[in-house]
TITI-452291 format. One line per 8 residues: number of its first residue (from 0); their letters; for each residue x, y, z of C-alpha. Coordinates in Angstrom, 3 decimals. Example, Ala and Ser with C-alpha at 12.3 -4.5 7.8 and 13.67 -1.06 7.14 Angstrom:
<lumses>
0> AS> 12.300:-4.500:7.800 | 13.670:-1.060:7.140 $
</lumses>
This chain:
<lumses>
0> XXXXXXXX> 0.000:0.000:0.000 | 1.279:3.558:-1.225 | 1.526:4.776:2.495 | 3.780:7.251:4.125 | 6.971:5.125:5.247 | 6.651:3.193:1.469 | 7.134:6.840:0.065 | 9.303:8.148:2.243 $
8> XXXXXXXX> 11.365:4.838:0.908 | 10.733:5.252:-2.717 | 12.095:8.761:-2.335 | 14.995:7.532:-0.636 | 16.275:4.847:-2.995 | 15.094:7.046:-6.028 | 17.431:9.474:-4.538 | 20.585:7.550:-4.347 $
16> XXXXXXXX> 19.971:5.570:-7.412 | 19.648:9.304:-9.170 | 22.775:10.872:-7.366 | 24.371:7.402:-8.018 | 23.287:8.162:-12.095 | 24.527:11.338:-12.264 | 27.984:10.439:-10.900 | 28.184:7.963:-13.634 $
24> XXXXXXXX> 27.037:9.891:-16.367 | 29.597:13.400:-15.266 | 32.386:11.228:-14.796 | 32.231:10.598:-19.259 | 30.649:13.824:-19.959 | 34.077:15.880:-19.937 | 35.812:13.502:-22.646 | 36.496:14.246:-25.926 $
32> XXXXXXXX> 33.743:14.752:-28.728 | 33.933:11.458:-30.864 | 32.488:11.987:-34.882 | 28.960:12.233:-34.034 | 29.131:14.680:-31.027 | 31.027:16.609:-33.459 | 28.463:17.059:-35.440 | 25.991:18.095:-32.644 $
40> XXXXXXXX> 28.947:21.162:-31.939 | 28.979:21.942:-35.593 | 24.640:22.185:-36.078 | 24.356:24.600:-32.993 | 27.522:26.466:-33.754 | 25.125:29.055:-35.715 | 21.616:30.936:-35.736 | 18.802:29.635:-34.285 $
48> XXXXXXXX> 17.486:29.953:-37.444 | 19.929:27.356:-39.244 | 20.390:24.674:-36.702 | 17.482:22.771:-38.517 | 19.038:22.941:-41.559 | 22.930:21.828:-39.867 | 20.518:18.881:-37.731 | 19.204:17.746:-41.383 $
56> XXXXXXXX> 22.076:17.527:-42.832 | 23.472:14.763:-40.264 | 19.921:12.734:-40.335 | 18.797:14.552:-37.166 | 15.233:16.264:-36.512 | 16.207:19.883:-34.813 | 14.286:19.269:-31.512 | 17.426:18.078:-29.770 $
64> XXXXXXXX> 19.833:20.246:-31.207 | 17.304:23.424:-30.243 | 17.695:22.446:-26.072 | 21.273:22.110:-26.793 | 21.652:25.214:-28.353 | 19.962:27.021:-25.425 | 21.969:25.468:-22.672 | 25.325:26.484:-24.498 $
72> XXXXXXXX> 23.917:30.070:-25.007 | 23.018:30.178:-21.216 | 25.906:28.280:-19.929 | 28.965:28.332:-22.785 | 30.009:25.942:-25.352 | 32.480:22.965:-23.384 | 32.060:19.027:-24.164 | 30.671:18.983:-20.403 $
80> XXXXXXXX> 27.824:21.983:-21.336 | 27.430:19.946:-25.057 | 26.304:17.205:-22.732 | 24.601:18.262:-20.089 | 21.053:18.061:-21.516 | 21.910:14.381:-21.841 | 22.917:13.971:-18.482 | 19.706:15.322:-17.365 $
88> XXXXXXXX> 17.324:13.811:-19.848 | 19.224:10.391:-18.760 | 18.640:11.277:-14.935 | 14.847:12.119:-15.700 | 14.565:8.829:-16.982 | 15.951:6.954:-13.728 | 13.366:8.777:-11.984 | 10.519:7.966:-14.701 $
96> XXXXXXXX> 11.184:4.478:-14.721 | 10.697:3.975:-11.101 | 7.694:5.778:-10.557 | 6.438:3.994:-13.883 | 6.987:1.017:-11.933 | 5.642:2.296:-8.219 | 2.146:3.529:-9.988 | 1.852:-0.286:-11.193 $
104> XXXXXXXX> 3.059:-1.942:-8.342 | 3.262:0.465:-5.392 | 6.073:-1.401:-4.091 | 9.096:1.158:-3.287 | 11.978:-2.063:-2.672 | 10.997:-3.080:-6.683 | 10.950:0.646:-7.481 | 14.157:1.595:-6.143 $
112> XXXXXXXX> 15.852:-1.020:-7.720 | 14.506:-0.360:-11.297 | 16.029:2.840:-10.307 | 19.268:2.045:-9.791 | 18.916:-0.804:-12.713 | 18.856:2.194:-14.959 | 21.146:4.345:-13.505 | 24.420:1.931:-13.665 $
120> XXXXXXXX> 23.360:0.332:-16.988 | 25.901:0.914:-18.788 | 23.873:2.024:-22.151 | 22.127:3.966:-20.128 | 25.517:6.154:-19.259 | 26.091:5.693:-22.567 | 23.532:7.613:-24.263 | 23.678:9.435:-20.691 $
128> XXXXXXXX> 27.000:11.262:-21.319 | 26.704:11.493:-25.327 | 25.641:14.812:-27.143 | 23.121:13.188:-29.046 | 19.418:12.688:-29.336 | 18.998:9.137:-27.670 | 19.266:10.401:-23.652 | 15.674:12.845:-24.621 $
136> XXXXXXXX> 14.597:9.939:-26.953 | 14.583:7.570:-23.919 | 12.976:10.105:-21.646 | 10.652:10.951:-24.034 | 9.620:6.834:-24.547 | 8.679:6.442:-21.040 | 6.644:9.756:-20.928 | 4.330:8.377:-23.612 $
144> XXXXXXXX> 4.001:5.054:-22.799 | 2.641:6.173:-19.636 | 0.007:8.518:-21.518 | -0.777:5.578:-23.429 | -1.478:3.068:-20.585 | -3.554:5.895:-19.269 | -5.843:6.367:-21.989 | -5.860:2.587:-21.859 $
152> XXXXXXXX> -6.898:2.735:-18.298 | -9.183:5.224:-18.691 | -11.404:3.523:-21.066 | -12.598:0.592:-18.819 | -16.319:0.680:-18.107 | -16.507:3.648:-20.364 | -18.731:2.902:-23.466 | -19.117:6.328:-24.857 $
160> XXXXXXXX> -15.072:7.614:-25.021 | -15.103:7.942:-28.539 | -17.907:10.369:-28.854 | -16.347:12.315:-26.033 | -13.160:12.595:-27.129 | -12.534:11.220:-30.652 | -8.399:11.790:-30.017 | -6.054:12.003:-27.334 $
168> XXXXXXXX> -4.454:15.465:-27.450 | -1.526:14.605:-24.660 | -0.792:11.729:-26.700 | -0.549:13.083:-30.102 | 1.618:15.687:-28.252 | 4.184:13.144:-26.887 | 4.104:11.452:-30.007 | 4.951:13.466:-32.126 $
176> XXXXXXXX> 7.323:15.185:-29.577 | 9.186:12.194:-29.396 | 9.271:11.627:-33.592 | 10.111:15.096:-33.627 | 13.638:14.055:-31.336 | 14.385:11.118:-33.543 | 12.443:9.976:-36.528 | 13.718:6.182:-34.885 $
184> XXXXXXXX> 10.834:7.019:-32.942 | 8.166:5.659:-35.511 | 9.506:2.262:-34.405 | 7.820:2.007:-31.156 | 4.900:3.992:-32.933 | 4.211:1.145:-34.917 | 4.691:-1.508:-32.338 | 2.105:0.539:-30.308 $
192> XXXXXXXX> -0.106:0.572:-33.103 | 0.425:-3.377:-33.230 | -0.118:-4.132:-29.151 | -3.401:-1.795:-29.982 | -4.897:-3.137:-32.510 | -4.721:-6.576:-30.484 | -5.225:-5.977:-26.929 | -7.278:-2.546:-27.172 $
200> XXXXXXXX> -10.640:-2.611:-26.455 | -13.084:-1.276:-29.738 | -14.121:1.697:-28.274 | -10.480:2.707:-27.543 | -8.596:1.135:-30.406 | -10.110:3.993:-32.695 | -9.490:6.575:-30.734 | -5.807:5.950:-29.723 $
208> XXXXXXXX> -5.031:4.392:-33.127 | -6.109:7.314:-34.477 | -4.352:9.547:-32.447 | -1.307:7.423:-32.997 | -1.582:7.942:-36.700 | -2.462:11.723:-36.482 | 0.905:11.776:-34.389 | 3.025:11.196:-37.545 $
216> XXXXXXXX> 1.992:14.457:-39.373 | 4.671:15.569:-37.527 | 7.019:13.732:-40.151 | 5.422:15.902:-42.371 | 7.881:19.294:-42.129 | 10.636:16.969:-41.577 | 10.255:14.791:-44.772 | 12.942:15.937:-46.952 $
224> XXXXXXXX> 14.947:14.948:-44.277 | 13.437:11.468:-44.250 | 14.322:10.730:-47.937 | 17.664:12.100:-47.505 | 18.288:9.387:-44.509 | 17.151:6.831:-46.487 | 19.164:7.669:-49.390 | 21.723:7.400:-47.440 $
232> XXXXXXXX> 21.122:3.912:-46.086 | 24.218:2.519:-47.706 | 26.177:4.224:-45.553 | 24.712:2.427:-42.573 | 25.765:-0.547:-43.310 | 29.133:-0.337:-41.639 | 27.591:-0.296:-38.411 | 24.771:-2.154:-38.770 $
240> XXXXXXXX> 25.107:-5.346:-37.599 | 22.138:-8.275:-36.842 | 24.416:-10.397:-35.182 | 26.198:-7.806:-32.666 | 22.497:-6.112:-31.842 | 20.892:-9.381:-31.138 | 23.636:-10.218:-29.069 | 23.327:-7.232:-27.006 $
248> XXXXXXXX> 19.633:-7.761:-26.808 | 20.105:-10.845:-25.399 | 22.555:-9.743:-22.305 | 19.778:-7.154:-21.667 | 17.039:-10.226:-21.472 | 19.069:-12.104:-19.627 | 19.740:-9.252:-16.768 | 16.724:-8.152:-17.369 $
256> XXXXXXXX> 14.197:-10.701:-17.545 | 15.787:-13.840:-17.012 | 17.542:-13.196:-13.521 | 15.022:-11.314:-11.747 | 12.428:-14.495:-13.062 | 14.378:-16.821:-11.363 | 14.596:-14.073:-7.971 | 10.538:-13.953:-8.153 $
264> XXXXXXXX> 10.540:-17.666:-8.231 | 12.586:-17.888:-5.149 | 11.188:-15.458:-3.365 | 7.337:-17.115:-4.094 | 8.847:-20.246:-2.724 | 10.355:-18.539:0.598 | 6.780:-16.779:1.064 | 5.045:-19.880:0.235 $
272> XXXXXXXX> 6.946:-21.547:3.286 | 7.077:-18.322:5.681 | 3.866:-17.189:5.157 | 1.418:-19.670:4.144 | -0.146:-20.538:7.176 | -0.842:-16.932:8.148 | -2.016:-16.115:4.483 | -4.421:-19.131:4.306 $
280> XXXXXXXX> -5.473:-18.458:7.663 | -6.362:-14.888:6.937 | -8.120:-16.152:3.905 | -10.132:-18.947:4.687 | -9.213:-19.030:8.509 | -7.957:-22.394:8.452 | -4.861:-23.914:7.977 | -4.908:-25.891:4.901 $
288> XXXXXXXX> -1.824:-25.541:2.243 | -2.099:-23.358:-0.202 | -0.060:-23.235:-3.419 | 3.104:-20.905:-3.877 | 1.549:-18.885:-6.585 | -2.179:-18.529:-4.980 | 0.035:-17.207:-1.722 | 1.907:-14.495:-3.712 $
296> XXXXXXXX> -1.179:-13.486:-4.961 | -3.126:-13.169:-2.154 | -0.183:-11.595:-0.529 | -0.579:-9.276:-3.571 | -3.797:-8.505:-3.166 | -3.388:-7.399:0.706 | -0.315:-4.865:0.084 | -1.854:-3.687:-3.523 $
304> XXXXXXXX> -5.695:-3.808:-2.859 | -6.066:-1.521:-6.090 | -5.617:-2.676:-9.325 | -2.088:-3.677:-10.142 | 0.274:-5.853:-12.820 | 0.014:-8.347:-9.865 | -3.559:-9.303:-10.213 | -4.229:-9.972:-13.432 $
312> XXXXXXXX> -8.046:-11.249:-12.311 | -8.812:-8.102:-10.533 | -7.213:-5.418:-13.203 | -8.552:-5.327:-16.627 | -5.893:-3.217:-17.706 | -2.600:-5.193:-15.936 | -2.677:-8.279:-18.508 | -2.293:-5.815:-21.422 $
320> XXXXXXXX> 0.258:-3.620:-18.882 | 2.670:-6.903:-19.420 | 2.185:-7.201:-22.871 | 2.649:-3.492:-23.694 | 5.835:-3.797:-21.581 | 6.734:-6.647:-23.784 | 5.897:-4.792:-27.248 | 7.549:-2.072:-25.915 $
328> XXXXXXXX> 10.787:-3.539:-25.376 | 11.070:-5.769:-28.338 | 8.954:-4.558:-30.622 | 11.457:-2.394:-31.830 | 14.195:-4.754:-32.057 | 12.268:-7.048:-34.248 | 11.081:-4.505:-36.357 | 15.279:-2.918:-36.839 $
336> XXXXXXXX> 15.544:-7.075:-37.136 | 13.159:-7.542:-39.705 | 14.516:-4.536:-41.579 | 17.614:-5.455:-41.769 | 17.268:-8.738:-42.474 | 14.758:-8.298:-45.573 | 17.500:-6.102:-46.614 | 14.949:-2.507:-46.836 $
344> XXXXXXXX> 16.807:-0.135:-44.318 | 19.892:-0.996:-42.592 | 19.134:-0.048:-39.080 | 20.438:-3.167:-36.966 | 22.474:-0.902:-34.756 | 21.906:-0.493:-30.654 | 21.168:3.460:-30.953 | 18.018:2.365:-33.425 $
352> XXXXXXXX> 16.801:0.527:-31.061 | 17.438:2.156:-27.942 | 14.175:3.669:-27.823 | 12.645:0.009:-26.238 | 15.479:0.107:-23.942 | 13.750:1.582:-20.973 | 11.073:-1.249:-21.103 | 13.948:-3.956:-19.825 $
360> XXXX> 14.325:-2.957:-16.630 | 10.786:-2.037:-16.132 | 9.752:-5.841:-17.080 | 12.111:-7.133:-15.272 $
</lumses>
């Protein structure tokens, strides 16, 4: 139960896991500017005016390069100012993905360690102490994945939604803010549109797939830009590589998923042999056995009487909560997969994927 001493917890492990984040991230953020940074220097090195033209001409939508002009007008131009918004977009995120996971679950111990999960990862630092897009991109992700499972959410027992509200504004706003950072972002967009179109109720399916779709007008202004990238898809085959970003997919499910499966099934084992008797007892007010699973659950159900991922009988919306975590995370690998391997658009690299990244920790 969300009580006092739970957030007074949360706050505290969200705290260190941040401060232990930012450490991480400051400690690169003074290096030298590698070939791609270098370009970041070079697109804000200018006019306001012409930074969308520099950010085109390296592939790049201007959204990013706009923030980091503004912080190297207010603070000066350094490699440590160049990536300070990443630091901070990267930091955000720690922060985002726990209390992603503490609305779901309300548990602060599982919160603050998908807190610090994200904040020593070392991708995470990565794109945390680089002067590129991928650190907002990342942010960004989690931001509208949570407007999504809300308008998800907000649709059970409603019948009449769509003749309220035929779109969501917030999340054709984070949409397209987020295609707008990184046109990499129509990835998850259309893995969304997939986990929609099968777990979505009727009623909200048109709405948010419509919303969804409205979202990409955004590509619109930045088109030109879009055919030039893919022009240029040639020259992305020297880094993209199936092998290497499956590979690194798979150490992700393996910390990720895999390990923290196996802790979950040890833990529902020790509570099935701690705490059985009491649960049962409290239950049915005898002592008869009750199964490891059906204990976890009903201890579930007595910390987290509101609807959580933990009670998939009670909470319409937690079976899809699972599945959207799921989509989310490797719904954009397949699709850079499936890309690549078809041979369309060469995009098999980590950074063209990253945008699922978030989700691992979060399942996990």
């Amino acid at each position: 139960m969300k009580n006092s001493r739970s957030i007074f917890v949360l706050g505290l492990l969200i705290s260190i896991a941040t401060l232990i984040g930012v450490a991480l991230r400051i400690r690169f953020a003074a290096e030298p500017l590698w070939i791609d940074e270098l370009h970041t220097a070079w697109a804000i090195d200018t006019h306001f005016a012409d930074i969308a033209f520099r950010a085109g001409q390296g592939n790049q939508t201007p959204i990013y390069f706009w923030i980091s002009w503004l912080v190297c007008q207010l603070f000066g131009s350094s490699e440590f100012v160049l990536r300070l918004p990443s630091v901070v977009f990267s930091s955000t995120t720690i922060v985002l993905a726990s209390l992603f996971v503490w609305h779901f679950t309300g548990d602060a111990v599982v919160s603050g360690i998908v807190a610090l999960l994200v904040a020593i990862d070392t991708w995470f630092i990565f794109y945390g102490s680089e002067a590129r897009p991928y650190a907002l991109l990342q942010m960004l992700s989690i931001i509208q994945i949570g407007c999504l499972v809300r308008e998800l959410d907000r649709d059970i027992g409603s019948s009449r939604c769509w003749i309220r509200k035929p779109v969501s504004w917030s999340l054709i706003l984070l949409t397209s803010s987020m295609i707008a950072t990184h046109l990499t972002a129509i990835i998850l967009v259309a893995a969304e549109l997939l986990f929609v179109l099968v777990f979505a109720k009727s009623v909200s399916r048109h709405r948010i797939v419509l919303s969804l779709i409205l979202s990409c007008l955004v590509m619109v202004p930045v088109f030109p830009t879009l055919i030039s990238a893919f022009e240029k898809r040639a020259d992305w085959e020297q880094i993209s590589d199936n092998t290497k970003l499956l590979r690194e997919a798979a150490s992700s499910l393996l910390v990720y998923c895999l390990v923290p499966a196996i802790c979950l099934l040890g833990y529902r084992s020790l509570e099935g042999k701690i705490f059985r008797k009491r649960v049962v007892e409290n239950q049915s007010g005898c002592g008869m056995p009750a199964s490891g699973f059906a204990m976890l659950q009903a201890t579930c159900r007595s910390k987290y009487p509101s609807p959580s991922i933990f009670d998939a009988c009670d909470s319409p919306i937690s079976g899809p909560i699972v599945a959207l975590t799921l989509f989310w995370g490797l719904g954009p690998l397949m699709i850079v997969w499936v890309l690549e391997f078809s041979g369309t658009i060469p995009l098999a690299a980590h950074r063209y994927a990253t945008i699922g990244s978030v989700a691992f920790p979060i399942f996990g």
